[in-house]
HTML snippet that shows the backbone in 3Dmol.js (N, CA, C, O; Angstrom):
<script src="https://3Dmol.org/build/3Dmol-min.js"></script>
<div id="view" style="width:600px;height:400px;position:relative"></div>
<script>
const pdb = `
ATOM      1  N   UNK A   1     101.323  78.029  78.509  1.00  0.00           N
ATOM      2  CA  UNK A   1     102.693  78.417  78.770  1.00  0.00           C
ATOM      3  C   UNK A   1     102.989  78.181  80.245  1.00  0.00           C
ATOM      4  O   UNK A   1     102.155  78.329  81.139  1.00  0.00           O
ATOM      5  N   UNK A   2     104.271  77.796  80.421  1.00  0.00           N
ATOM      6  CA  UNK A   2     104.280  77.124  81.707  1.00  0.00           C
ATOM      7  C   UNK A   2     105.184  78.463  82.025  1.00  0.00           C
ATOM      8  O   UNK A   2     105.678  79.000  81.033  1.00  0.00           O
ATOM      9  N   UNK A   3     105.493  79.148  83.514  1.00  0.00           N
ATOM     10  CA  UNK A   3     106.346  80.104  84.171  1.00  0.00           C
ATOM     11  C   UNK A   3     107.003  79.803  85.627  1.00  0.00           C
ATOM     12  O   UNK A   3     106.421  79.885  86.709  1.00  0.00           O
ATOM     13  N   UNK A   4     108.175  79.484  85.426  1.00  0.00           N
ATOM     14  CA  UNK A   4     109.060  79.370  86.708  1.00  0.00           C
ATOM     15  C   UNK A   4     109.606  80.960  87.332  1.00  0.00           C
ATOM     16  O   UNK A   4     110.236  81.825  86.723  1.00  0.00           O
ATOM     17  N   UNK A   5     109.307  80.964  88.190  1.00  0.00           N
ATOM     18  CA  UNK A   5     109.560  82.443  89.091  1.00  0.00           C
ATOM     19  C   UNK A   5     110.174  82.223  90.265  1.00  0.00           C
ATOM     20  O   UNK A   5     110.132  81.100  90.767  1.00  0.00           O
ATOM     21  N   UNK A   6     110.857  83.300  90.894  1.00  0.00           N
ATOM     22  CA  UNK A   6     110.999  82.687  92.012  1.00  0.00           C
ATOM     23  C   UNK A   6     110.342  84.162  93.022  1.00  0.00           C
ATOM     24  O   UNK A   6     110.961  85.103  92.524  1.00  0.00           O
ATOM     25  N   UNK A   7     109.469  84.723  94.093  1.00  0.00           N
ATOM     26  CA  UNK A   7     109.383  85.649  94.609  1.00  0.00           C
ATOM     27  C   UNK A   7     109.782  85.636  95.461  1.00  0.00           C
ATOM     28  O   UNK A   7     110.086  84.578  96.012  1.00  0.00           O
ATOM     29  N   UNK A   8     110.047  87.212  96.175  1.00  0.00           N
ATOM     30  CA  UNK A   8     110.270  87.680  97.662  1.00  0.00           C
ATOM     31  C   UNK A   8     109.575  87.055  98.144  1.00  0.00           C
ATOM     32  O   UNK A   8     108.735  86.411  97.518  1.00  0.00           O
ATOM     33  N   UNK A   9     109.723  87.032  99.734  1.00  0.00           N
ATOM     34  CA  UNK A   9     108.849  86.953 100.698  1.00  0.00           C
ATOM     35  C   UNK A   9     107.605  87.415 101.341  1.00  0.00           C
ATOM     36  O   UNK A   9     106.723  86.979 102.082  1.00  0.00           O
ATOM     37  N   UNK A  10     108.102  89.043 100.405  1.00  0.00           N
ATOM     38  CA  UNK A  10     107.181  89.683 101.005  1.00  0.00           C
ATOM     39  C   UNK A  10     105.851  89.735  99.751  1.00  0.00           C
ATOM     40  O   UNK A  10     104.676  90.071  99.898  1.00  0.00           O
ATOM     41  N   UNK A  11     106.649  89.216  98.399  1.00  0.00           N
ATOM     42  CA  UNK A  11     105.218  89.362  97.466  1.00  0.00           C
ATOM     43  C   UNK A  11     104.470  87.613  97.404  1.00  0.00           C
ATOM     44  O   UNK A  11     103.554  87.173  96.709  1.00  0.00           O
ATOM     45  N   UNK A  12     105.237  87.029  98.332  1.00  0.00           N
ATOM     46  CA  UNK A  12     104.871  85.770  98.469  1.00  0.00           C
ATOM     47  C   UNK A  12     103.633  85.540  99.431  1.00  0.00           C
ATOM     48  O   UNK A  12     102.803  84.646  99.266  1.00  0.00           O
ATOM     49  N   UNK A  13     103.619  86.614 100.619  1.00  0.00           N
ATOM     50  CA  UNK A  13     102.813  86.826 101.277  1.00  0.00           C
ATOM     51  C   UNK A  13     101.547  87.137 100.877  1.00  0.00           C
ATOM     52  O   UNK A  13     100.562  86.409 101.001  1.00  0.00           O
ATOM     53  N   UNK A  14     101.586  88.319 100.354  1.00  0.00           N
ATOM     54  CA  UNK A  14     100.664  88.865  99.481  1.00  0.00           C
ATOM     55  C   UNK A  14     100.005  88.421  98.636  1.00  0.00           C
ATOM     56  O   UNK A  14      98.928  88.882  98.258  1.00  0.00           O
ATOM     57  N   UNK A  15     100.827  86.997  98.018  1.00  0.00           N
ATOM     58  CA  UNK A  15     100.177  86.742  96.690  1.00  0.00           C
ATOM     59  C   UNK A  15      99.310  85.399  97.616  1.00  0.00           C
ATOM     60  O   UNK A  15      98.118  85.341  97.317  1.00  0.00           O
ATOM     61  N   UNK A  16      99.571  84.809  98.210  1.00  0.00           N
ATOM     62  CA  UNK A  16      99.010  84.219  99.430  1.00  0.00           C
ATOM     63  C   UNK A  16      97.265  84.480 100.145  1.00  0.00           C
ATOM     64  O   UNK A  16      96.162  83.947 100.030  1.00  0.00           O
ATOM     65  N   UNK A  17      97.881  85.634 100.904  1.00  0.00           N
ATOM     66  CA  UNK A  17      96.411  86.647 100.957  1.00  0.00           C
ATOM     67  C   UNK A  17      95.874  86.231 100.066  1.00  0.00           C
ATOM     68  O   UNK A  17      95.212  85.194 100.113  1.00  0.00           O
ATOM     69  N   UNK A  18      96.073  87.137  98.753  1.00  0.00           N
ATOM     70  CA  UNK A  18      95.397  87.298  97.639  1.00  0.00           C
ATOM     71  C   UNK A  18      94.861  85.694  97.333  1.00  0.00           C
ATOM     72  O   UNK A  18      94.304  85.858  96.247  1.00  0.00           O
ATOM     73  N   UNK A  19      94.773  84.854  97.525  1.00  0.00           N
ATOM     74  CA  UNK A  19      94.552  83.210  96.519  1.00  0.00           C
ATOM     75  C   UNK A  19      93.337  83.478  98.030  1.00  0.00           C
ATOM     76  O   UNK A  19      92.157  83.367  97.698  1.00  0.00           O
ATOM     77  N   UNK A  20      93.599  83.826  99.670  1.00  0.00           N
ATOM     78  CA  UNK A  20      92.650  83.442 100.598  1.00  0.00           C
ATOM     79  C   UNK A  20      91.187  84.364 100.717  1.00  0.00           C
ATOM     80  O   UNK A  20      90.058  84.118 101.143  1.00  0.00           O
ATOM     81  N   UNK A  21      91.756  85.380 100.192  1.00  0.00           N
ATOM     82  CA  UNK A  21      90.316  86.383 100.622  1.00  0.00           C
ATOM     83  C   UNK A  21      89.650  86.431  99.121  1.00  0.00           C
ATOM     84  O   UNK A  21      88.439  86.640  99.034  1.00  0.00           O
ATOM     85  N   UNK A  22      90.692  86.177  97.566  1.00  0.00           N
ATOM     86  CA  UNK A  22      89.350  86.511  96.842  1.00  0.00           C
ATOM     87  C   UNK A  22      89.415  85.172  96.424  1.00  0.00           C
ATOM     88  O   UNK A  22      88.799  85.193  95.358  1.00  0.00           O
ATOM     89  N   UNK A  23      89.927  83.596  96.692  1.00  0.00           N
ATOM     90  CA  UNK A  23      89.094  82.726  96.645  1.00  0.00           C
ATOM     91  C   UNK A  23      89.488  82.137  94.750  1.00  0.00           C
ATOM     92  O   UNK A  23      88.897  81.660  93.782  1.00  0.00           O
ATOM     93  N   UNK A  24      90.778  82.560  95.135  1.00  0.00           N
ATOM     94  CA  UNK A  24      91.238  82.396  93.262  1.00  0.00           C
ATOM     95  C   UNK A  24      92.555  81.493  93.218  1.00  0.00           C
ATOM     96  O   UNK A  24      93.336  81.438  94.168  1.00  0.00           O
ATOM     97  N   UNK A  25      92.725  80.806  92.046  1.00  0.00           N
ATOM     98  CA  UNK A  25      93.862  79.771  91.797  1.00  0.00           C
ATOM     99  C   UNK A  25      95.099  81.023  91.813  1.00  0.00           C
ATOM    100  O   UNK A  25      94.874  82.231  91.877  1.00  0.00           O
ATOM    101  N   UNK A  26      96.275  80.445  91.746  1.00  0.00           N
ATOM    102  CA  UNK A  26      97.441  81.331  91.168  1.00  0.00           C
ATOM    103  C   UNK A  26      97.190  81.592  89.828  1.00  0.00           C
ATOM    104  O   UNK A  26      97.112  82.743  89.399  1.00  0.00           O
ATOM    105  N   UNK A  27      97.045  80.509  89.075  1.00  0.00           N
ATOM    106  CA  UNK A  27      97.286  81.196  87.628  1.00  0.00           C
ATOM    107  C   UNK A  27      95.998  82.515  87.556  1.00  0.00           C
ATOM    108  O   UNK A  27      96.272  83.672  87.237  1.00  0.00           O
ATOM    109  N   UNK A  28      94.609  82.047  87.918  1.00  0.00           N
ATOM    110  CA  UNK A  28      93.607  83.242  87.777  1.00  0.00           C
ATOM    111  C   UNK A  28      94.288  84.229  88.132  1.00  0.00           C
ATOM    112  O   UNK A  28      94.293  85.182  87.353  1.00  0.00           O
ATOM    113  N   UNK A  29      94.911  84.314  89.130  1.00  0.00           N
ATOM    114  CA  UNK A  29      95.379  85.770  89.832  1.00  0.00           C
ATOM    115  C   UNK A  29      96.539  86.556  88.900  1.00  0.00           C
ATOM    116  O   UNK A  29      96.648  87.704  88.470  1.00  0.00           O
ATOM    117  N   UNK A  30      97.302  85.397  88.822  1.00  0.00           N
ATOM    118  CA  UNK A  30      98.454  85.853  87.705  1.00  0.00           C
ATOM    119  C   UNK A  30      97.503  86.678  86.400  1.00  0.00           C
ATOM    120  O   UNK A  30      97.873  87.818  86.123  1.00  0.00           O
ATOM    121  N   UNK A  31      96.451  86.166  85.721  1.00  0.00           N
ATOM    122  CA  UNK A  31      95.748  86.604  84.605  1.00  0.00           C
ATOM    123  C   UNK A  31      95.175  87.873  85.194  1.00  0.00           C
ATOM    124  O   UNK A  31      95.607  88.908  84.687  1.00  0.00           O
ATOM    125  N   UNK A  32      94.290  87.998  86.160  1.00  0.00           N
ATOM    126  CA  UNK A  32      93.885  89.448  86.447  1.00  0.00           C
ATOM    127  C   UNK A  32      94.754  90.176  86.850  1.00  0.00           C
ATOM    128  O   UNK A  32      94.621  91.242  86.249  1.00  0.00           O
ATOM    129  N   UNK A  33      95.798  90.237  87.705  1.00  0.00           N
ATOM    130  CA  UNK A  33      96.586  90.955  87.863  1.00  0.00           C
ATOM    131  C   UNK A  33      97.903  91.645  86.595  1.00  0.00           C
ATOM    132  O   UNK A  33      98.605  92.656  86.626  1.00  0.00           O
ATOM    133  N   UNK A  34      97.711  90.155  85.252  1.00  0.00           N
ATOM    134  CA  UNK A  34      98.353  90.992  84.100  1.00  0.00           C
ATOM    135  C   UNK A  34      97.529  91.555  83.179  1.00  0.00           C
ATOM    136  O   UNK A  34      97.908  92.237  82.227  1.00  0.00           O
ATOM    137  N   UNK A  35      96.370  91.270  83.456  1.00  0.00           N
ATOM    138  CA  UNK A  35      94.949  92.164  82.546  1.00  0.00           C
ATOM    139  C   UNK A  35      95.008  93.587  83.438  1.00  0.00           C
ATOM    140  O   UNK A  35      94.870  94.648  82.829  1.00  0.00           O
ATOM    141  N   UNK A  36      95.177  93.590  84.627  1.00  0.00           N
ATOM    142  CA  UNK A  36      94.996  95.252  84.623  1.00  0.00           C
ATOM    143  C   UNK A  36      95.925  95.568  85.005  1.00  0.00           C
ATOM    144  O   UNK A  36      95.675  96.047  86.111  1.00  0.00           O
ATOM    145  N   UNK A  37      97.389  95.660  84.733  1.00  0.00           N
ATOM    146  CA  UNK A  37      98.244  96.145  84.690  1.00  0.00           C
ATOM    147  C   UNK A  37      98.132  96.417  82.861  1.00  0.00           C
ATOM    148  O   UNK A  37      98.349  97.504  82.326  1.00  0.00           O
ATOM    149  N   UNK A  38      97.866  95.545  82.363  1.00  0.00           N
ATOM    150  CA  UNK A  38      97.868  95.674  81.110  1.00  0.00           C
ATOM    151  C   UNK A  38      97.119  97.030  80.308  1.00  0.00           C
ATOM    152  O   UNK A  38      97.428  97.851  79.445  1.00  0.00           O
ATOM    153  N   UNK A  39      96.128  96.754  81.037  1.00  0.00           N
ATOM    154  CA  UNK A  39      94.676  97.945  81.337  1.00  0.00           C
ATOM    155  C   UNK A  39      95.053  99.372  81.247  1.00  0.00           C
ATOM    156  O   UNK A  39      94.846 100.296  80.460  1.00  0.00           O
ATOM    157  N   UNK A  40      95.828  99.154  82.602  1.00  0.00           N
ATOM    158  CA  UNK A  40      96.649 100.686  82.856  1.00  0.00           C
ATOM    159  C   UNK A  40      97.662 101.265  81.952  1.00  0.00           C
ATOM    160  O   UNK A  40      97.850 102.478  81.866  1.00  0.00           O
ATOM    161  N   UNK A  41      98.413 100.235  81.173  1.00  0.00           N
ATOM    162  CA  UNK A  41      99.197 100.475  80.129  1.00  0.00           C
ATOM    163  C   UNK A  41      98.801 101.387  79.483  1.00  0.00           C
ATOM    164  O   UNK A  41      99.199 102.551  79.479  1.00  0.00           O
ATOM    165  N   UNK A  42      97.743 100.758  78.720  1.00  0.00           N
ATOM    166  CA  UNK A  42      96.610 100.755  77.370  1.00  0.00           C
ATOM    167  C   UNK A  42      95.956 102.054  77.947  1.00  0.00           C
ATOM    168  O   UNK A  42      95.636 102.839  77.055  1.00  0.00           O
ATOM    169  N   UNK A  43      95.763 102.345  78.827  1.00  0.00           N
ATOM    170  CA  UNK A  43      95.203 103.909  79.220  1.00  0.00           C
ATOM    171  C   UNK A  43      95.956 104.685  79.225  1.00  0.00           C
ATOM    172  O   UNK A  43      95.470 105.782  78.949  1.00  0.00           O
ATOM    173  N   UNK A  44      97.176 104.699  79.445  1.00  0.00           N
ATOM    174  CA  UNK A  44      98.345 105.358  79.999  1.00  0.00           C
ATOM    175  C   UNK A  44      98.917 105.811  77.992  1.00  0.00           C
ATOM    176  O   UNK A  44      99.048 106.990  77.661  1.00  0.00           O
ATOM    177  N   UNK A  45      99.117 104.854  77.157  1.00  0.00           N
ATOM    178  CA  UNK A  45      99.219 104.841  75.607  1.00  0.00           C
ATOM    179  C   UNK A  45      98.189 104.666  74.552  1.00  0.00           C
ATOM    180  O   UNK A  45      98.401 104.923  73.367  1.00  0.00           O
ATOM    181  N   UNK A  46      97.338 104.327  74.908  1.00  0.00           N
ATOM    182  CA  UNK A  46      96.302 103.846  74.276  1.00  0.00           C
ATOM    183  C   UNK A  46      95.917 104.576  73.123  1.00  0.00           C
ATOM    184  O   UNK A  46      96.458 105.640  72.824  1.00  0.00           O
ATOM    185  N   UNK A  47      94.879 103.982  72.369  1.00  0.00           N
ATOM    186  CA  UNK A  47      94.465 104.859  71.562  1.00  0.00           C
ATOM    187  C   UNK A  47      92.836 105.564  72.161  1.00  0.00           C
ATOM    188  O   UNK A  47      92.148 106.519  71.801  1.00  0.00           O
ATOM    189  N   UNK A  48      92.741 104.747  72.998  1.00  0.00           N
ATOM    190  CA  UNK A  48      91.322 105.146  73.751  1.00  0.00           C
ATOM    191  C   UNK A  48      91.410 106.523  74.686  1.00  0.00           C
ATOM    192  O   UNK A  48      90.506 107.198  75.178  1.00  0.00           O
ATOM    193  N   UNK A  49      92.802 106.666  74.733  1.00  0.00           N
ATOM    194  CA  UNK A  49      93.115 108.080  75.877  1.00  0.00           C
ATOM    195  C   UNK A  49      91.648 108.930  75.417  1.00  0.00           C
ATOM    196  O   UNK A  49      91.023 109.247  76.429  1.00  0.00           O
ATOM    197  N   UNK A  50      91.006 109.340  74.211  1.00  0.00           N
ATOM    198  CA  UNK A  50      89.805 110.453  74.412  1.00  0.00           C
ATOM    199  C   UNK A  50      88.244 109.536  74.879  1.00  0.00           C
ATOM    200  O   UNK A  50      87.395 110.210  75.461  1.00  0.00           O
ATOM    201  N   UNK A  51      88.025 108.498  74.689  1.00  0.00           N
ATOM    202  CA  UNK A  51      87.335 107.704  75.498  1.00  0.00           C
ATOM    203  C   UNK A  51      87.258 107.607  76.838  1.00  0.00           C
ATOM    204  O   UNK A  51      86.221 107.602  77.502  1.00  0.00           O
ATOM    205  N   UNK A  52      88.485 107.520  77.272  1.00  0.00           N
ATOM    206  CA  UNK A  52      89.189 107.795  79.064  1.00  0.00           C
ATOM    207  C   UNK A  52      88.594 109.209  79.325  1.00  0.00           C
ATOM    208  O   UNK A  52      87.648 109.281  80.110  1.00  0.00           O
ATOM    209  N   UNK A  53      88.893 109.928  78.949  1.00  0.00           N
ATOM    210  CA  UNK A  53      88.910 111.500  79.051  1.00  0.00           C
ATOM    211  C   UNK A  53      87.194 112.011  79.031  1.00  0.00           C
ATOM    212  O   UNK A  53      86.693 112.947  79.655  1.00  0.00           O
ATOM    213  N   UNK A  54      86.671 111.246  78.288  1.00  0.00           N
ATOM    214  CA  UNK A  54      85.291 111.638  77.946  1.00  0.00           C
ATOM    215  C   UNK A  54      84.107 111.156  78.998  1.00  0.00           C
ATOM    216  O   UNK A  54      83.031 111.703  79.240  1.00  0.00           O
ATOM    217  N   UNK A  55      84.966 109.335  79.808  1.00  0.00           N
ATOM    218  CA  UNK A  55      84.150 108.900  80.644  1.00  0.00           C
ATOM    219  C   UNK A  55      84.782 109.797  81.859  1.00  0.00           C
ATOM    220  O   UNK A  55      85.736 109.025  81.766  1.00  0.00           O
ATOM    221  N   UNK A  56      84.923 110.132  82.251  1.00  0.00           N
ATOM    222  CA  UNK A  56      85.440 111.004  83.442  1.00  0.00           C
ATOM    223  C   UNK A  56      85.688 112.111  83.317  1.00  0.00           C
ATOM    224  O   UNK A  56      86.494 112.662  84.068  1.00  0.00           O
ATOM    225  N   UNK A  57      85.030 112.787  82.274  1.00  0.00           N
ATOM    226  CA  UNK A  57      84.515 114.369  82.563  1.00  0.00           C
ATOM    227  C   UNK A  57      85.414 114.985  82.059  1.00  0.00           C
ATOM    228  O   UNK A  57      85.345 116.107  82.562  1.00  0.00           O
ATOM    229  N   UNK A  58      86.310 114.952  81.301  1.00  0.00           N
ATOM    230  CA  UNK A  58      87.297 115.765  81.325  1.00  0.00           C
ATOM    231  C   UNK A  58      87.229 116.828  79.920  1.00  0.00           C
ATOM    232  O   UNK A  58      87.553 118.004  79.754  1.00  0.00           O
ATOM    233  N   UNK A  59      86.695 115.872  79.108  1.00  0.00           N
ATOM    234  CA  UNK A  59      86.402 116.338  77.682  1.00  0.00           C
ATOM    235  C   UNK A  59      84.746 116.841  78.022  1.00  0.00           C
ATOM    236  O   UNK A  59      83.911 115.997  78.347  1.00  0.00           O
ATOM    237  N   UNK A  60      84.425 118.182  77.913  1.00  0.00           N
ATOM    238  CA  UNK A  60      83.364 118.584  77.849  1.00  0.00           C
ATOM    239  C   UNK A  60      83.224 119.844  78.691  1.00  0.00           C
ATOM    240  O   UNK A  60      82.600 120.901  78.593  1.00  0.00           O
ATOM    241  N   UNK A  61      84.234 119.179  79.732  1.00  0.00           N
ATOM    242  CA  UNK A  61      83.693 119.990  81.088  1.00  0.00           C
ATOM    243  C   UNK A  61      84.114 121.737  81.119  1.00  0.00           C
ATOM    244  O   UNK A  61      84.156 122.486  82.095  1.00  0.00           O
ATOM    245  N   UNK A  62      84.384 122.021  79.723  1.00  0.00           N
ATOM    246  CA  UNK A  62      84.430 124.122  80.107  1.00  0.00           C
ATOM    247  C   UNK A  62      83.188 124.355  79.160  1.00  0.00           C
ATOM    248  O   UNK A  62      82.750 123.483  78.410  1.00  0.00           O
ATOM    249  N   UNK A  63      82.723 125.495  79.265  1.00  0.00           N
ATOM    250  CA  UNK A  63      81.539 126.026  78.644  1.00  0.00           C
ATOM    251  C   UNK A  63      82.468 127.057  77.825  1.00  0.00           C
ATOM    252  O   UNK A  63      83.352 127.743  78.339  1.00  0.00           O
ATOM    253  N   UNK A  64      81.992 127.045  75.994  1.00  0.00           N
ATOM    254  CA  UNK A  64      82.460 128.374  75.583  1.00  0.00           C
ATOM    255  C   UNK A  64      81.996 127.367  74.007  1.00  0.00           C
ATOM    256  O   UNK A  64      81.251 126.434  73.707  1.00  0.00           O
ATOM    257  N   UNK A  65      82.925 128.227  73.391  1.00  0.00           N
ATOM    258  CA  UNK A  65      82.613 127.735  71.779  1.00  0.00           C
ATOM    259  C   UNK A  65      83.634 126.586  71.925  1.00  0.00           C
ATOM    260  O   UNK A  65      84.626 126.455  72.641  1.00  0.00           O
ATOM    261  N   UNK A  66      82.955 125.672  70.850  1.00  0.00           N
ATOM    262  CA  UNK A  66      83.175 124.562  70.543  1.00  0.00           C
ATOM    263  C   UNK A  66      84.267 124.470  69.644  1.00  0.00           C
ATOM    264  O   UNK A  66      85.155 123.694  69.998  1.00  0.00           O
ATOM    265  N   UNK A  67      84.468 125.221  68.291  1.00  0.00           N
ATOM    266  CA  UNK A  67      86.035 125.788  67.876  1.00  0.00           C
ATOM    267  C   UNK A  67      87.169 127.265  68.525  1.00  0.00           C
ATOM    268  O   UNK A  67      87.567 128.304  67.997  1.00  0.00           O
ATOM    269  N   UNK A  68      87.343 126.676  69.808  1.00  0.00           N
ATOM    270  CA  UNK A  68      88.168 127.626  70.650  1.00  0.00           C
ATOM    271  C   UNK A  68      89.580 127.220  69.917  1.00  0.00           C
ATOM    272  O   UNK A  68      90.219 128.240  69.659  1.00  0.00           O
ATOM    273  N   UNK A  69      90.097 126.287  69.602  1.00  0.00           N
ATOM    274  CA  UNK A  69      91.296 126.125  68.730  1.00  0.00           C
ATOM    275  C   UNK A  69      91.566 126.821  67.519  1.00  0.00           C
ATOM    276  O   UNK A  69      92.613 126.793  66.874  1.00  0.00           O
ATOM    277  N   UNK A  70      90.213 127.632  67.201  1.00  0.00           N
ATOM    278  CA  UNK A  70      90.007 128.206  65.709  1.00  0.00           C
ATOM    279  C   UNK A  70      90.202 129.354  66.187  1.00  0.00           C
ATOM    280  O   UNK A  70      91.087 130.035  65.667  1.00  0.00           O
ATOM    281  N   UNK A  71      89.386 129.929  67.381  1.00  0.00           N
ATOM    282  CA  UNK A  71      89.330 131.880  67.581  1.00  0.00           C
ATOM    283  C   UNK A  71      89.991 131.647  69.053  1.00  0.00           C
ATOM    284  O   UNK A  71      89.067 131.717  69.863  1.00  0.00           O
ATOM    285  N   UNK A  72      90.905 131.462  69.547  1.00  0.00           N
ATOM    286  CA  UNK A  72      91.238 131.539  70.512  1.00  0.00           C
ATOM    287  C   UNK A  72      91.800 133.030  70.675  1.00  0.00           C
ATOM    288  O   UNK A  72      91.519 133.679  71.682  1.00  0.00           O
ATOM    289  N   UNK A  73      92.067 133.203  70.336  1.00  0.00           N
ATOM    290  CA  UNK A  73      92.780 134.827  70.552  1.00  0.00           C
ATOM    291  C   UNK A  73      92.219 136.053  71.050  1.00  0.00           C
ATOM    292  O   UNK A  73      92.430 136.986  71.824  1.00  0.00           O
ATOM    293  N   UNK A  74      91.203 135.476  70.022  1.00  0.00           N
ATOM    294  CA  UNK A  74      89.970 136.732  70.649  1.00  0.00           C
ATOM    295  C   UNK A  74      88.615 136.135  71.864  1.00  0.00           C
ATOM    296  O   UNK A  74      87.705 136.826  72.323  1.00  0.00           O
ATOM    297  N   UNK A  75      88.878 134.755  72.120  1.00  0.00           N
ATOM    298  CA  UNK A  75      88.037 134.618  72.630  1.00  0.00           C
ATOM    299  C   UNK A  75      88.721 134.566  74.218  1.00  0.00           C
ATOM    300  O   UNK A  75      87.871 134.139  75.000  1.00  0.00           O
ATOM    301  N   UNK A  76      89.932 134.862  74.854  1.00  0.00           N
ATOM    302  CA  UNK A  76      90.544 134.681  75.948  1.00  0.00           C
ATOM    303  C   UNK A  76      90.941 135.888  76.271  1.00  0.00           C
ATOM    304  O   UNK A  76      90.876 136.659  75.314  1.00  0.00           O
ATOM    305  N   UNK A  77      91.489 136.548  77.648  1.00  0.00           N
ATOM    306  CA  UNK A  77      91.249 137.694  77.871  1.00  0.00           C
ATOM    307  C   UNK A  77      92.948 137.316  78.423  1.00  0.00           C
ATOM    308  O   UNK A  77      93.508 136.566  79.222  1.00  0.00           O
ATOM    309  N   UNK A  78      93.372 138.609  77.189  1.00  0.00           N
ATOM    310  CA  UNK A  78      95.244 138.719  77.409  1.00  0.00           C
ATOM    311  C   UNK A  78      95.355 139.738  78.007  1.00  0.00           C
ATOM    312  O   UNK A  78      96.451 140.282  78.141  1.00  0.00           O
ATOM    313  N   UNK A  79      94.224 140.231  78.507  1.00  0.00           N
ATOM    314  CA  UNK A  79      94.952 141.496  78.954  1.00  0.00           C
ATOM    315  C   UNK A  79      96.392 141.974  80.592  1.00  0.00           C
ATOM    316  O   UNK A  79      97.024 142.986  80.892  1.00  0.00           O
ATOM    317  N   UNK A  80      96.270 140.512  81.193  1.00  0.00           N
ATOM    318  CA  UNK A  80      97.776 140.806  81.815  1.00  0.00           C
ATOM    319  C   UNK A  80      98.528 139.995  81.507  1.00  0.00           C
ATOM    320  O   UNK A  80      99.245 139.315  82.242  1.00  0.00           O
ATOM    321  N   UNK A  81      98.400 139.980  79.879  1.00  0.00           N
ATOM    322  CA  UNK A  81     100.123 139.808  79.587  1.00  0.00           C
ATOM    323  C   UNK A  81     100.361 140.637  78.528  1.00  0.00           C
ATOM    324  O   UNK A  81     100.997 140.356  77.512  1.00  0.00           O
ATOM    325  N   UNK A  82      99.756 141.803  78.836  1.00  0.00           N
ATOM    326  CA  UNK A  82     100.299 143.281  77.996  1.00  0.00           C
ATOM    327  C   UNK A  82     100.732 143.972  78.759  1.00  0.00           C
ATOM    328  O   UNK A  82     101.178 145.067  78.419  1.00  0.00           O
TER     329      UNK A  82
END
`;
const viewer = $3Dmol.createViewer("view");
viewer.addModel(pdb, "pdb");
viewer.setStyle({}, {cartoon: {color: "spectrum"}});
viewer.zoomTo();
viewer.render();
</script>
């Protein structure tokens, strides 16, 4: 697929840089730069969101029973909001 664009100046710069320090064509750059934007999407909606969650600690990380969705009531302490 062929793409006519036209950019700022200032992402013209940048995209510039970018081809000198990591040493990459435009189109490569165009491809990684829409793979992880893409990336971030797909994390952001994904269906992997508990995969995400699981590599970075998030899923696991309280100590208590494992069906707290089942006894929550009695297992949390209401007492100041009586």
């Amino acid at each position: 697929m062929q793409l006519n664009t036209e950019l700022g100046s200032r992402h013209y710069e940048k995209l510039q840089q970018l081809q000198r320090t990591a040493g990459k064509d435009l189109r490569t750059l165009l491809e990684l730069a829409i793979d992880e934007l893409y990336a971030r999407h797909q994390i952001a909606v994904g269906s992997d969101a508990l995969e995400i969650l699981r590599k970075n600690g998030v899923v696991g990380c309280l100590h208590g029973d494992s069906d707290l969705s089942k006894n929550y009531k009695k297992e949390l302490d209401w007492s100041s909001k009586l």
